[in-house]
PyMOL Python script that loads the backbone (N, CA, C, O; Angstrom):
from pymol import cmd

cmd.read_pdbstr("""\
ATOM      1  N   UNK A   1     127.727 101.302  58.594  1.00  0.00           N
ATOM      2  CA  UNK A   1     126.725 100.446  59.176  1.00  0.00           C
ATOM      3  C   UNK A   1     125.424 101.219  59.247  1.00  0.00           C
ATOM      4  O   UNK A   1     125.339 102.435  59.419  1.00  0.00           O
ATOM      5  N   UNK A   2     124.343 100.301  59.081  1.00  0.00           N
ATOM      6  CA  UNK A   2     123.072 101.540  58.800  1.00  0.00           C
ATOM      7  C   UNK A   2     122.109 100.641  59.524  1.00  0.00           C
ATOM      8  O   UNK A   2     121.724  99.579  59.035  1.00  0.00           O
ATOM      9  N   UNK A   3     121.718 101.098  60.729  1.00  0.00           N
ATOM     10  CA  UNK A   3     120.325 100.223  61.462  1.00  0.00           C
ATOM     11  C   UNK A   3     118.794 100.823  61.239  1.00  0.00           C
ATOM     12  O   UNK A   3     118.735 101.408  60.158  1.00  0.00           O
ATOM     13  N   UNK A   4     118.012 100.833  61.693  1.00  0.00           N
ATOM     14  CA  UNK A   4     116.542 101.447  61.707  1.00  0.00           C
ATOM     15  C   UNK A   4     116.323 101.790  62.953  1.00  0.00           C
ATOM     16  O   UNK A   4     116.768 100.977  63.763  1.00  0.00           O
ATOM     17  N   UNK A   5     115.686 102.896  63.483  1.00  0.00           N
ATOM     18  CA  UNK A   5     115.646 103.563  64.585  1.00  0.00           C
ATOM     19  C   UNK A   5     114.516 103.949  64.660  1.00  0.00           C
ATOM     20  O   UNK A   5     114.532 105.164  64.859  1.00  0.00           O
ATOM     21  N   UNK A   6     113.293 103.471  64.595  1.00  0.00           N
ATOM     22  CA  UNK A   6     111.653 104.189  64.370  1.00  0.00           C
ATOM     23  C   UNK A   6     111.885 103.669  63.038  1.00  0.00           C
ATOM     24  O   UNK A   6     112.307 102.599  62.600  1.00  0.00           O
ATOM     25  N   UNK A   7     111.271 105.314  62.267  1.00  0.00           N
ATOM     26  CA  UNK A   7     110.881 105.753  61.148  1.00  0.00           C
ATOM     27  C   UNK A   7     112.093 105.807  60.038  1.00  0.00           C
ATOM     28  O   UNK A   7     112.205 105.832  58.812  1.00  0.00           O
ATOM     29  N   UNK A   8     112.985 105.811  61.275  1.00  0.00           N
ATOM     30  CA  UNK A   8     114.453 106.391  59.915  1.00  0.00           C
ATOM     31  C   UNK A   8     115.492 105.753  60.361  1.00  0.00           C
ATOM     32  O   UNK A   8     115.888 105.475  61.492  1.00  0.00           O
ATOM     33  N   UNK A   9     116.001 105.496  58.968  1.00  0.00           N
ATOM     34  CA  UNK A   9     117.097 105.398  58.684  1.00  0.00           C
ATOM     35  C   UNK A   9     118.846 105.673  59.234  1.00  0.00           C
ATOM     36  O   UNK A   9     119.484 106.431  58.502  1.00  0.00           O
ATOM     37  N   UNK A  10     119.513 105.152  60.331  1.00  0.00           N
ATOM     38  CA  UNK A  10     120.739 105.879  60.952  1.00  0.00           C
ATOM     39  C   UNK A  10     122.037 105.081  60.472  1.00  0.00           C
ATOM     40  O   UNK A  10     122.238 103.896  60.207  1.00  0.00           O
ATOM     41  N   UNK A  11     122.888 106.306  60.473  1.00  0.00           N
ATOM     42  CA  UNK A  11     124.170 105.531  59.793  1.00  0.00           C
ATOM     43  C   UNK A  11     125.175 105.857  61.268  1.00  0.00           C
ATOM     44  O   UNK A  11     125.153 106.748  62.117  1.00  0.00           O
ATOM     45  N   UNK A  12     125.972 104.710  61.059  1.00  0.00           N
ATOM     46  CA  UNK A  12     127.109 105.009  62.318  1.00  0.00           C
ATOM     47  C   UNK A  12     128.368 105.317  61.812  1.00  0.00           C
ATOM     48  O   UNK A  12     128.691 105.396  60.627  1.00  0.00           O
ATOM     49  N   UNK A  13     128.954 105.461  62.658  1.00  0.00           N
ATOM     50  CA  UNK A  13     130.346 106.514  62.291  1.00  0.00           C
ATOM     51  C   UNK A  13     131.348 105.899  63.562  1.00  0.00           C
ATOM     52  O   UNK A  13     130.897 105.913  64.708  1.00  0.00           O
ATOM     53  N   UNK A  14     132.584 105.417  63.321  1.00  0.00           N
ATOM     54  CA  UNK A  14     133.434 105.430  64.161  1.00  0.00           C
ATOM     55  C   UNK A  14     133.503 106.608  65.123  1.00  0.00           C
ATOM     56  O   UNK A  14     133.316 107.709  64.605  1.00  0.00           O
ATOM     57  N   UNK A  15     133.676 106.583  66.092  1.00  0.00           N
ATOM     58  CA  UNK A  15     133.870 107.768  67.159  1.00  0.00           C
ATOM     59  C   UNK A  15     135.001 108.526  66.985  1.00  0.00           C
ATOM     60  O   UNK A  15     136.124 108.024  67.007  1.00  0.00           O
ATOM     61  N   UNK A  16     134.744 109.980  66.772  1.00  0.00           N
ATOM     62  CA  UNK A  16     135.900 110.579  66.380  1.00  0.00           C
ATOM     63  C   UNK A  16     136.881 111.104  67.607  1.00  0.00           C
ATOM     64  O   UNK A  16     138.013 111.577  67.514  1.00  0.00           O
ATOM     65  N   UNK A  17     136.240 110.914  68.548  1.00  0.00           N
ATOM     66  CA  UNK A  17     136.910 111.161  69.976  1.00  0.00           C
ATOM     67  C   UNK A  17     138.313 109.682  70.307  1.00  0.00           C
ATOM     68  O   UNK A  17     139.544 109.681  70.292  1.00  0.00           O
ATOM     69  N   UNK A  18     137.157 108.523  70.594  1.00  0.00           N
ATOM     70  CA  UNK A  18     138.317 107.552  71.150  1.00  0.00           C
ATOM     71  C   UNK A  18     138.772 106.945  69.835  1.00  0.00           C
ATOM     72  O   UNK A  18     139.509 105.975  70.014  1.00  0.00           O
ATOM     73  N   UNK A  19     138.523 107.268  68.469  1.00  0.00           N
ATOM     74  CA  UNK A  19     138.914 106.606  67.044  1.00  0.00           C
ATOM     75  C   UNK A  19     138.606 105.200  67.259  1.00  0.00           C
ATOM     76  O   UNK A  19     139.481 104.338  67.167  1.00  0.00           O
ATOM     77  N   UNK A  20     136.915 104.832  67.654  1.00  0.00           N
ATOM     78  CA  UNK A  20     136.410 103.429  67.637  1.00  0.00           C
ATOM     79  C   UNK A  20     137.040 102.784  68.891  1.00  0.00           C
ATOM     80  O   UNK A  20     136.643 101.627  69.031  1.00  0.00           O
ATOM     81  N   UNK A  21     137.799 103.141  69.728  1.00  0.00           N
ATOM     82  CA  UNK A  21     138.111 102.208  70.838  1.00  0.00           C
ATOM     83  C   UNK A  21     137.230 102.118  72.197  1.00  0.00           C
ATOM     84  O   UNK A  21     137.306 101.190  73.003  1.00  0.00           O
ATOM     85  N   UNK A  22     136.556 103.015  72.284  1.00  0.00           N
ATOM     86  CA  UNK A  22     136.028 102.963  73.255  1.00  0.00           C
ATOM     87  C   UNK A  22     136.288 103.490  74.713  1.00  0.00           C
ATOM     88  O   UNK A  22     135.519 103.294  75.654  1.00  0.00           O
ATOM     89  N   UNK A  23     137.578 104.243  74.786  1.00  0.00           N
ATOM     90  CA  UNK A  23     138.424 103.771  75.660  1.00  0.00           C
ATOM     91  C   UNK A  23     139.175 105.656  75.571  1.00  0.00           C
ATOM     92  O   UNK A  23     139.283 106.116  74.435  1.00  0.00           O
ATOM     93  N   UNK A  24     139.500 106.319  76.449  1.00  0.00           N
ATOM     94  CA  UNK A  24     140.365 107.504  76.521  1.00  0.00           C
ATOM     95  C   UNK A  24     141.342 107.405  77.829  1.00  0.00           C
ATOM     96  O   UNK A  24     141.062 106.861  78.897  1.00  0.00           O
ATOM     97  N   UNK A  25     142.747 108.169  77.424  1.00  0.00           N
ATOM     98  CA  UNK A  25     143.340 107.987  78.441  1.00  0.00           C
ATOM     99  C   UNK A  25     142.673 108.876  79.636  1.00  0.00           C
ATOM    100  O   UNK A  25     141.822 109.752  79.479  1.00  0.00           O
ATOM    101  N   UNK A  26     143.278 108.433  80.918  1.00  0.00           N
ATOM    102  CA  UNK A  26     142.429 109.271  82.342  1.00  0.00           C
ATOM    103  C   UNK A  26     142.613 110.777  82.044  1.00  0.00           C
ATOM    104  O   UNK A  26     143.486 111.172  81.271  1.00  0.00           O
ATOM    105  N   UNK A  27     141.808 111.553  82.648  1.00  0.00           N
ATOM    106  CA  UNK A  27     141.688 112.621  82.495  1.00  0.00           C
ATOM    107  C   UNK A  27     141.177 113.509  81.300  1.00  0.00           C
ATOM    108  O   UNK A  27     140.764 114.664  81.405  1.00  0.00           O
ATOM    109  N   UNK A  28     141.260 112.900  80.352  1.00  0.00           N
ATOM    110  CA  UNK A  28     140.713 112.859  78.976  1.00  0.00           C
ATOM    111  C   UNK A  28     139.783 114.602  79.401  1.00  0.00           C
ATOM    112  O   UNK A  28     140.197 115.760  79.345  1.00  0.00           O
ATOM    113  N   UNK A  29     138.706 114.138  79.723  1.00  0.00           N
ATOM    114  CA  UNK A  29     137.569 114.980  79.810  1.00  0.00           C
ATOM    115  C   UNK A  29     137.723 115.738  81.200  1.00  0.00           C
ATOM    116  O   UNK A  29     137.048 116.751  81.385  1.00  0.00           O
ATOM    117  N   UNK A  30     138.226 115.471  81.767  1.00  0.00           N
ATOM    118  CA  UNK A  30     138.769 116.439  82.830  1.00  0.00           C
ATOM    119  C   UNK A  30     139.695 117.937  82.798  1.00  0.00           C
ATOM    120  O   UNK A  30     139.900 118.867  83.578  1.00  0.00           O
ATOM    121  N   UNK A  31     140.163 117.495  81.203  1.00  0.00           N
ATOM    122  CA  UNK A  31     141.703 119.233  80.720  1.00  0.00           C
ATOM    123  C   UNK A  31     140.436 120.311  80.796  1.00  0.00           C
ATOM    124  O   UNK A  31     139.217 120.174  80.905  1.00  0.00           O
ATOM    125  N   UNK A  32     141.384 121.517  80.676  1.00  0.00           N
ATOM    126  CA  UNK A  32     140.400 123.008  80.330  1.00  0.00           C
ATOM    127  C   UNK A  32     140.847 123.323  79.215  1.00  0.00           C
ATOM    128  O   UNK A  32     142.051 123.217  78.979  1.00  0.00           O
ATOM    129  N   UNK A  33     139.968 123.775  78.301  1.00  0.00           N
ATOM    130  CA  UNK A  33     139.990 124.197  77.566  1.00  0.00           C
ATOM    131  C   UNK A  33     141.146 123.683  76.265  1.00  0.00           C
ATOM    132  O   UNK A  33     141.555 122.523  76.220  1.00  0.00           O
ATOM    133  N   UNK A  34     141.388 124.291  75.688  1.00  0.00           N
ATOM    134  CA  UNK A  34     142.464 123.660  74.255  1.00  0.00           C
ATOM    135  C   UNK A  34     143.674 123.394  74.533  1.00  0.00           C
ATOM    136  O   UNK A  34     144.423 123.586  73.575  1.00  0.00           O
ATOM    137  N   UNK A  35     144.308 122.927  75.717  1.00  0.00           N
ATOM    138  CA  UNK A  35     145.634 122.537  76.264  1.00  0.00           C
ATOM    139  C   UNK A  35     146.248 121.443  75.625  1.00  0.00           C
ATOM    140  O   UNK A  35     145.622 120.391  75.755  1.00  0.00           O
ATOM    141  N   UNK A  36     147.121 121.392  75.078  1.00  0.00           N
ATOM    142  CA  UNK A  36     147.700 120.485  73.937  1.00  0.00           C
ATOM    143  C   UNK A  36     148.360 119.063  75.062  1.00  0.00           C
ATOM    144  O   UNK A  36     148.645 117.989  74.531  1.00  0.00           O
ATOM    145  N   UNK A  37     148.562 119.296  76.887  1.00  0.00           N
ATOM    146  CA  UNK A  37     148.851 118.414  77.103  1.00  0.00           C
ATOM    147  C   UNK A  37     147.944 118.310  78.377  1.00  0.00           C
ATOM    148  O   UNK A  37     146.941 119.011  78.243  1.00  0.00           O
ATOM    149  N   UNK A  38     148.000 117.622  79.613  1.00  0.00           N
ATOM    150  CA  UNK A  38     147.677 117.396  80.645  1.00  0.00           C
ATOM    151  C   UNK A  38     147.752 116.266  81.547  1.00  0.00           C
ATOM    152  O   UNK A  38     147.979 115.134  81.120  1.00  0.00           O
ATOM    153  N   UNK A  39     147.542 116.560  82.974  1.00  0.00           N
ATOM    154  CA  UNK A  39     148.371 115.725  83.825  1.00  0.00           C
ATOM    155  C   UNK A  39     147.412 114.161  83.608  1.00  0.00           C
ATOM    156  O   UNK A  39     146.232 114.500  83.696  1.00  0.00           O
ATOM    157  N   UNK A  40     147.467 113.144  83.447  1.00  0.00           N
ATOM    158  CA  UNK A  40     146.976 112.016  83.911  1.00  0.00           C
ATOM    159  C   UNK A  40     148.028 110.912  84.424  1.00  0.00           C
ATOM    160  O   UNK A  40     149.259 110.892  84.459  1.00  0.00           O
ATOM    161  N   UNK A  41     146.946 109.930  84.838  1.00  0.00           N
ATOM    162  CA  UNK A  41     147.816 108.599  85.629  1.00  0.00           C
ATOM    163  C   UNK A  41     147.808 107.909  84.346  1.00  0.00           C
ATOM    164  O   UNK A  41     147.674 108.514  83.282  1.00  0.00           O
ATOM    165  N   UNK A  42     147.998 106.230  84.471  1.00  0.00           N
ATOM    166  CA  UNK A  42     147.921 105.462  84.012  1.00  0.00           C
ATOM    167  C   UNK A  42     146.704 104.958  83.269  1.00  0.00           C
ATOM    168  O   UNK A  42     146.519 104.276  82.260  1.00  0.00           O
ATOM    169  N   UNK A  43     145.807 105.674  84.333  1.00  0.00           N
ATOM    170  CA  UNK A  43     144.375 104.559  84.023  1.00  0.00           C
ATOM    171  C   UNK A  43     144.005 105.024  82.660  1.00  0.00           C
ATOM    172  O   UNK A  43     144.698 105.831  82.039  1.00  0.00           O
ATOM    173  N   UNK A  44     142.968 104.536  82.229  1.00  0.00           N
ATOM    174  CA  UNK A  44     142.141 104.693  81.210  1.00  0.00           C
ATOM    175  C   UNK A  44     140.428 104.741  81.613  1.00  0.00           C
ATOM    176  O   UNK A  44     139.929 104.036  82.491  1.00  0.00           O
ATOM    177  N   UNK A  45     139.782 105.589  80.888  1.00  0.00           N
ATOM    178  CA  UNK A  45     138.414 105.953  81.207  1.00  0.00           C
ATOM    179  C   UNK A  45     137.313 105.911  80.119  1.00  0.00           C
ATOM    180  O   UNK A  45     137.698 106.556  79.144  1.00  0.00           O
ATOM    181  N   UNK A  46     136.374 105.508  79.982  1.00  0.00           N
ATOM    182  CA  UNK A  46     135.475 105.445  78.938  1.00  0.00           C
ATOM    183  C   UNK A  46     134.836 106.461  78.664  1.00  0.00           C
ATOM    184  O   UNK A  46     134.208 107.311  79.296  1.00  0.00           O
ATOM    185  N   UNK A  47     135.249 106.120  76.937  1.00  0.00           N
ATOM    186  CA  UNK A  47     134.751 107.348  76.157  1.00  0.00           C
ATOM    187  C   UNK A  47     132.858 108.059  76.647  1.00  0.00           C
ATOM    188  O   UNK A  47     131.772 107.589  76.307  1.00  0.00           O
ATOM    189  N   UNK A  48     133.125 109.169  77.435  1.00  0.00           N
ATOM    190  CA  UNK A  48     131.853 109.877  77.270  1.00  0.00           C
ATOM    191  C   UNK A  48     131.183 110.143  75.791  1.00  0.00           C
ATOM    192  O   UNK A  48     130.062 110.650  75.744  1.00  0.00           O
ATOM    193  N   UNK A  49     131.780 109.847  74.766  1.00  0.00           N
ATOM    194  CA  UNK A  49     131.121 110.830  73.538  1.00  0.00           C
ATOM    195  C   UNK A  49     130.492 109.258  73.106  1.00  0.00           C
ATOM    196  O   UNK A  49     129.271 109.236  72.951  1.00  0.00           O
ATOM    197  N   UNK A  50     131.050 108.271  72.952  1.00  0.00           N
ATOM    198  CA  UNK A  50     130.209 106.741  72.224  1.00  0.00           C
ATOM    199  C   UNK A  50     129.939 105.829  73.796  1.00  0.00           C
ATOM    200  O   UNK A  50     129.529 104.668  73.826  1.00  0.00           O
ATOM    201  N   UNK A  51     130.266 106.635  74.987  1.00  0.00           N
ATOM    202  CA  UNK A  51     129.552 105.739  75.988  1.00  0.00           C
ATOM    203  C   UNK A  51     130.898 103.904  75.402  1.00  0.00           C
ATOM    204  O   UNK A  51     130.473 102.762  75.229  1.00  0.00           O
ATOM    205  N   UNK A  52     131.749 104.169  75.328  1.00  0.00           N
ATOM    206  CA  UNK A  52     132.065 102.880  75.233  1.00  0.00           C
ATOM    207  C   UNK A  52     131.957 101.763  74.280  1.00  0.00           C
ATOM    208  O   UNK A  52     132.386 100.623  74.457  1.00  0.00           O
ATOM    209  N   UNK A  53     131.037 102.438  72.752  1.00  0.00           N
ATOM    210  CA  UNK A  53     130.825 101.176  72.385  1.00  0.00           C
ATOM    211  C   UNK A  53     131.804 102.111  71.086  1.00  0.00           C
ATOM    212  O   UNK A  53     131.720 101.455  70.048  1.00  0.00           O
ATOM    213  N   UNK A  54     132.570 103.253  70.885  1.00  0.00           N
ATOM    214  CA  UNK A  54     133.204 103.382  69.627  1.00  0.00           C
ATOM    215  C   UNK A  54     132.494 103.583  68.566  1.00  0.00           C
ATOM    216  O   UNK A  54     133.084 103.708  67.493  1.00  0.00           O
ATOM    217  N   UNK A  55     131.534 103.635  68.605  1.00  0.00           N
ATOM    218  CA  UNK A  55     130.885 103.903  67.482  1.00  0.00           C
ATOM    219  C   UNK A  55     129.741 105.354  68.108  1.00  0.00           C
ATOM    220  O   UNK A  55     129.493 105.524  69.302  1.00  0.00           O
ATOM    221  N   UNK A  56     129.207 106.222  67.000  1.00  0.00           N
ATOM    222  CA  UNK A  56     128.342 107.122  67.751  1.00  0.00           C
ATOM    223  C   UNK A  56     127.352 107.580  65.718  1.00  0.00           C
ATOM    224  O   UNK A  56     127.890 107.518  64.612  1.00  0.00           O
ATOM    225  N   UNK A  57     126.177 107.897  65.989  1.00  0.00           N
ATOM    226  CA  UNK A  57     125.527 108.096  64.949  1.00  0.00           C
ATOM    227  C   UNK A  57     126.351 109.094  64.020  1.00  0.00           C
ATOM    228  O   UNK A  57     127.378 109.642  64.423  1.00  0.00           O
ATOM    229  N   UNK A  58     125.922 109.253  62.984  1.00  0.00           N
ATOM    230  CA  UNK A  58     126.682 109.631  61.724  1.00  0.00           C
ATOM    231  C   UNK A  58     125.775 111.581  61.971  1.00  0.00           C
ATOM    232  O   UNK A  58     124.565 111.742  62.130  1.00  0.00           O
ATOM    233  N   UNK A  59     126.444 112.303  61.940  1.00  0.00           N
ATOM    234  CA  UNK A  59     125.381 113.340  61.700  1.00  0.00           C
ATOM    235  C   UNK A  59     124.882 113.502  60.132  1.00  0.00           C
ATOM    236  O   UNK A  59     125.291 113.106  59.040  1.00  0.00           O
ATOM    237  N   UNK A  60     123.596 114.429  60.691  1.00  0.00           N
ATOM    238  CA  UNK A  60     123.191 114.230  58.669  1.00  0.00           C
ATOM    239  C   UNK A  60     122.717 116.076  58.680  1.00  0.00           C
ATOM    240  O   UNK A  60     122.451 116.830  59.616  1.00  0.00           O
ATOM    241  N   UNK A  61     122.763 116.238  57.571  1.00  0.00           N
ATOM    242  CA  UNK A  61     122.483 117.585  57.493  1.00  0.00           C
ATOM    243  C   UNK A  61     120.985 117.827  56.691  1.00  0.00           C
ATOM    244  O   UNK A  61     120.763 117.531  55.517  1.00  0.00           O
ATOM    245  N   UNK A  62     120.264 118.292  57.412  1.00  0.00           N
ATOM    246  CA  UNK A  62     118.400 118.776  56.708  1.00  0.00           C
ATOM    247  C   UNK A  62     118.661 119.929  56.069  1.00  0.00           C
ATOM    248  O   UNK A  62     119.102 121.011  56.457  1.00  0.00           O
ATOM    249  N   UNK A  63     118.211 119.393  54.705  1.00  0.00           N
ATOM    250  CA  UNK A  63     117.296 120.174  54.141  1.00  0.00           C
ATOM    251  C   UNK A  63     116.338 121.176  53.766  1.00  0.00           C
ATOM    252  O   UNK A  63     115.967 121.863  52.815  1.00  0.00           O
ATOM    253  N   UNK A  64     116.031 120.827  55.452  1.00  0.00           N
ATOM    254  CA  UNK A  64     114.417 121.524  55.895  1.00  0.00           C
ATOM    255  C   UNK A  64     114.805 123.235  56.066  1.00  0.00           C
ATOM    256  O   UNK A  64     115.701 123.683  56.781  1.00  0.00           O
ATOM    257  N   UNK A  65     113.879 124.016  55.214  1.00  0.00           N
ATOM    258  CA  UNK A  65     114.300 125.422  55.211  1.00  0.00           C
ATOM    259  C   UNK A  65     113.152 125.659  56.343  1.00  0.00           C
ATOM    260  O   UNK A  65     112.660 126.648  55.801  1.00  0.00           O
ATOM    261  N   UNK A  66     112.622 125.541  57.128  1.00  0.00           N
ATOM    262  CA  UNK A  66     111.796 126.002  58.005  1.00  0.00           C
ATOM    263  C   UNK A  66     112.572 126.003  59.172  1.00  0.00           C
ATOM    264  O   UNK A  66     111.872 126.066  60.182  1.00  0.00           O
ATOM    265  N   UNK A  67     113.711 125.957  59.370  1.00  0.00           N
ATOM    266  CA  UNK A  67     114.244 126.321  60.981  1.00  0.00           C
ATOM    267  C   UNK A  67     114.611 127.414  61.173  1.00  0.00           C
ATOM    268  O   UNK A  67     115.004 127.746  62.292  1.00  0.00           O
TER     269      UNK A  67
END
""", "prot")
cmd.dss("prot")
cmd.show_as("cartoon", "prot")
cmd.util.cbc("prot")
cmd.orient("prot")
């Protein structure tokens, strides 16, 4: 999907966090560090990384040798 944002051009990308749902189980963002499991309830909590809508901009990589 590709909208206009100003001047340029943005492409979107399914969210690689909730995989487009929008949606993480509780505690999600609460584990430490690289723990393969952790305690949660039932609930479910919205994705911090797409804010909920599953989708989040595409990154793009510059060109630009001046950084």
């Amino acid at each position: 999907m590709k909208t206009e944002r100003g001047c340029e051009t943005v492409k979107w990308q399914k969210c690689p966090v909730c995989d487009g749902v929008g949606q993480v189980s509780g505690g999600y963002f609460n584990r430490a560090g690289d723990c393969q499991q952790w305690m949660s309830s039932d609930a479910i909590e919205v994705c911090l990384v797409c804010k909920g809508t599953g989708m989040v901009i595409e990154p793009t990589i510059s060109d630009n040798k001046e950084a």
